[in-house]
C-alpha positions as CSV (number, residue, x, y, z in Angstrom):
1,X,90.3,10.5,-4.4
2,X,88.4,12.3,-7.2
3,X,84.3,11.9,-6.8
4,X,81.8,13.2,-9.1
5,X,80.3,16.2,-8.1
6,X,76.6,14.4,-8.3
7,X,77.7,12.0,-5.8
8,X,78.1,14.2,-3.3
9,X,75.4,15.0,-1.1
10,X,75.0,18.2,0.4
11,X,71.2,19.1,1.6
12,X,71.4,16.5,4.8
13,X,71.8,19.5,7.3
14,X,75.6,19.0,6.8
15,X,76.2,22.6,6.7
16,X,76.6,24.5,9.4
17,X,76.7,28.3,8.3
18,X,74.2,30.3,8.2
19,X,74.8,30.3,4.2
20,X,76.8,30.4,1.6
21,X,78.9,33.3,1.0
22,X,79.1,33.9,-2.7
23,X,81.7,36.7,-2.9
24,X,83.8,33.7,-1.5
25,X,82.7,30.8,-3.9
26,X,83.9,33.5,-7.1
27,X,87.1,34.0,-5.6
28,X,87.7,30.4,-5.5
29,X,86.0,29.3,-8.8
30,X,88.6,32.0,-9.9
31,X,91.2,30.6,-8.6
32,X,90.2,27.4,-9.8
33,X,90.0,29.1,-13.0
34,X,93.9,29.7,-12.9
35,X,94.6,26.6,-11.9
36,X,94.9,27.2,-8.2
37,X,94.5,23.9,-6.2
38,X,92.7,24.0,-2.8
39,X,92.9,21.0,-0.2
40,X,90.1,18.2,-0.9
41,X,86.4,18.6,0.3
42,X,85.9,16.6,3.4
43,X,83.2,14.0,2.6
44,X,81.6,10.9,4.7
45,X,80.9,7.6,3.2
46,X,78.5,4.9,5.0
47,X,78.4,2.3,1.7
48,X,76.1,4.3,-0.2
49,X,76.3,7.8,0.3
50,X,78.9,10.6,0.0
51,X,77.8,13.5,2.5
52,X,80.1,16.6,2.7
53,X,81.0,18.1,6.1
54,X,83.4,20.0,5.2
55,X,84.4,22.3,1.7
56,X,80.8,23.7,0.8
57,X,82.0,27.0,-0.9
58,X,85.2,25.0,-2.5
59,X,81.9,22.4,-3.7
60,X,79.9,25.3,-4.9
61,X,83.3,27.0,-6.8
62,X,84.0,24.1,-8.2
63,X,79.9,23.8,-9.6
64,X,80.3,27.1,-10.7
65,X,83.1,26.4,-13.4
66,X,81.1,23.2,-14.5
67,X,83.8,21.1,-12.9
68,X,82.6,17.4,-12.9
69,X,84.6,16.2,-10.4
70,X,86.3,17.2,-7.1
71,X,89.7,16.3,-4.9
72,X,88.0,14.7,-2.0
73,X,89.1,12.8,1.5
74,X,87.0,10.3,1.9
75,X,86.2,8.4,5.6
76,X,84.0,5.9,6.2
77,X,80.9,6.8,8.2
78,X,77.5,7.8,8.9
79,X,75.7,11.1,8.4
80,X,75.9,11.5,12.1
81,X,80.0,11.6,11.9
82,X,79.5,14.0,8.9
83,X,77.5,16.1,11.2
84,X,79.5,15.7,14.0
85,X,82.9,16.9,11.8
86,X,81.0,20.0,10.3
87,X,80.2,21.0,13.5
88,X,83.8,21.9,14.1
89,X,85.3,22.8,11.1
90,X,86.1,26.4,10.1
91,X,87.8,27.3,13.3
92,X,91.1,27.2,12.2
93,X,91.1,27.6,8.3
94,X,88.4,28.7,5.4
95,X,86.3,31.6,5.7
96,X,86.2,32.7,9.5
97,X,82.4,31.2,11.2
98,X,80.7,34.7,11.3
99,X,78.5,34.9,14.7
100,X,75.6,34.1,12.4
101,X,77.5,31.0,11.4
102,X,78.4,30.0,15.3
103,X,74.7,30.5,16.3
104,X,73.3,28.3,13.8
105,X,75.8,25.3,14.7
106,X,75.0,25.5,18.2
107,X,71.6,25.7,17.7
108,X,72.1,22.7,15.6
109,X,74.2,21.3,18.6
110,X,70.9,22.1,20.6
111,X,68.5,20.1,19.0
112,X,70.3,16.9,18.1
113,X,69.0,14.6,20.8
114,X,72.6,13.3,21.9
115,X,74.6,16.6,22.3
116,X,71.5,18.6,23.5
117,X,71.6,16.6,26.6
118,X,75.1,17.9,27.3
119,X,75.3,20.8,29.4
């Protein structure tokens, strides 16, 4: 489904690198510039809001060319399941987690009540 760039939420502590790695975001919003198409952001929707957890530098290439909306796969949930996903994407696909981006996921891991009780 297509969803407005402004619906998307994306400052919920939903991403899970370190930051965002602009060399990456213009490649894509090149790419998206020659009509490349890239899979849909991932996005979690509880009845009112759209947060992302997973697509952040496609989002931000997508910003960049003043696109107003963006391919998306929408599930229904929380902002805890949004959280949950991000925490394990970019293991297999995207820019490869740096250790910079590892650490700051577990730590993030580490302070959420539920998973920090897990050894």
């Amino acid at each position: 489904m297509k969803l407005k760039l402004e619906q998307i939420i994306i400052d919920k502590g939903t991403q899970t690198r370190d930051e965002i790695d602009q060399k990456t975001v213009t490649e894509y919003a090149e790419a998206l510039m020659n009509k490349e198409v890239f899979p849909p952001v991932i996005v979690f929707h509880d009845g009112i809001n759209y947060y992302l957890a997973d697509g952040f530098h496609r989002y931000f290439a997508n910003k960049q060319v003043k696109s107003t909306y963006i391919e998306a796969d929408v599930t229904n949930g929380t902002l805890r399941n949004a959280l949950e996903y991000a925490l394990g994407t970019n293991d297999k696909h995207g820019l490869k987690r740096s250790i910079k981006d590892k650490r700051k996921a577990v730590l993030i891991a580490l302070d959420d009540i539920e998973y920090g009780s897990i050894s």
